[in-house]
C-alpha positions in Angstrom: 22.6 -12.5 -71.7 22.4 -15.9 -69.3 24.4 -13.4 -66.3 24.5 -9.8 -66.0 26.4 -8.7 -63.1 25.9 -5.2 -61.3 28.6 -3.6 -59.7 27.5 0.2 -60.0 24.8 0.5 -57.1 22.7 3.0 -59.2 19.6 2.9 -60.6 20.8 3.1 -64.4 22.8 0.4 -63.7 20.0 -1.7 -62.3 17.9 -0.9 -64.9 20.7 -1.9 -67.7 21.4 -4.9 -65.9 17.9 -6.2 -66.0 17.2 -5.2 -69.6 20.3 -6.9 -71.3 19.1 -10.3 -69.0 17.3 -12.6 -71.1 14.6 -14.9 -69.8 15.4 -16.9 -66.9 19.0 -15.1 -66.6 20.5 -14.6 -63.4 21.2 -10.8 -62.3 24.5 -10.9 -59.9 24.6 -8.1 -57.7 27.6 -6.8 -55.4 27.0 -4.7 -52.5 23.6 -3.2 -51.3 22.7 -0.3 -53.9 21.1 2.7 -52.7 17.5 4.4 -53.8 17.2 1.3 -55.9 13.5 -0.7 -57.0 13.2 -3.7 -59.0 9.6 -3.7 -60.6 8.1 -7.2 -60.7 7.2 -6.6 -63.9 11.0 -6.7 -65.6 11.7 -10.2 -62.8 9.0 -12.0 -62.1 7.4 -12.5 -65.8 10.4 -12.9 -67.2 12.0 -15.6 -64.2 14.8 -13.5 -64.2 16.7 -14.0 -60.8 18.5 -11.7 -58.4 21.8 -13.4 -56.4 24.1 -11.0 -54.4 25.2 -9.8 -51.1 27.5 -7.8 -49.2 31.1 -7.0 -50.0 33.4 -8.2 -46.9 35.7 -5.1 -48.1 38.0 -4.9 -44.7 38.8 -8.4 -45.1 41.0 -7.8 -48.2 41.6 -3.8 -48.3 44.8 -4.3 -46.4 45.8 -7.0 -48.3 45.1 -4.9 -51.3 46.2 -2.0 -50.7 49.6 -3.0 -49.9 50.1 -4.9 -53.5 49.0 -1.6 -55.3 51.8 0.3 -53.1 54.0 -1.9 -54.1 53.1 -2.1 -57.7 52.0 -6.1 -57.7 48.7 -4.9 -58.7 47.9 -2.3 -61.3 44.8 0.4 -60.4 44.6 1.8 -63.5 42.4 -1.0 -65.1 39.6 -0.2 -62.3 40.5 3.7 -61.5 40.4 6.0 -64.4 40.1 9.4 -62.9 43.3 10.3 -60.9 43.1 13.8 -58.5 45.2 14.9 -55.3 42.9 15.7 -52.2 42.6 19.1 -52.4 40.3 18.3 -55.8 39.0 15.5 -54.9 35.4 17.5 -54.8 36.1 17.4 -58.6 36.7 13.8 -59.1 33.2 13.1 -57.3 31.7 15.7 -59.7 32.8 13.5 -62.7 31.6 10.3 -61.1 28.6 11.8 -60.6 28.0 12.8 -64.3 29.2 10.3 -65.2 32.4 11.5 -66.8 34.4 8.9 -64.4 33.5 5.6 -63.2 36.0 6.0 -60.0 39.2 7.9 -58.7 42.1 7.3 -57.3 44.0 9.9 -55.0 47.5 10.8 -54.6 
């Protein structure tokens, strides 16, 4: 691959990210993961590069949130775990074994 982009945060996904880049790709990154190295050895050999930053999330939650209220914008494409809040311990059981990328709560 020329681009891989990471959007997870964890290490797997790091790790996948940089092994699917070819030589000289670029690895996009969004956010700041957590518990996360990048050995030289996988970046610097290869002249793989790391872009990325922060994600300004308050400046379009509202925004956001308001078209999926209001059904202009369909969830379902990034959320595929759905839960009320009194399971919602569940839903981050899944995500964490990987059983569900993210939830959405009623």
């Amino acid at each position: 691959m020329d681009v891989a982009l990471e959007c997870v945060g964890t290490m797997e996904a790091n790790q996948t990210a940089f092994a699917i880049a070819r030589a000289s790709a670029i690895v996009g990154r969004v956010g700041l993961p957590n518990n996360v190295e990048i050995p030289a050895e996988g970046t610097f050999y290869r002249n793989v590069r790391m872009r990325g930053g922060p994600v300004p999330v308050r400046a379009y939650m509202t925004e956001l949130l308001d078209g999926v209220l209001a059904g202009k914008i369909q969830p379902g494409r990034v959320f595929d775990y759905t839960t009320d809040l009194d399971h919602i311990a569940d839903a981050y059981a899944a995500i964490d074994e990987r059983h569900a990328i993210n939830r959405w709560s009623k």
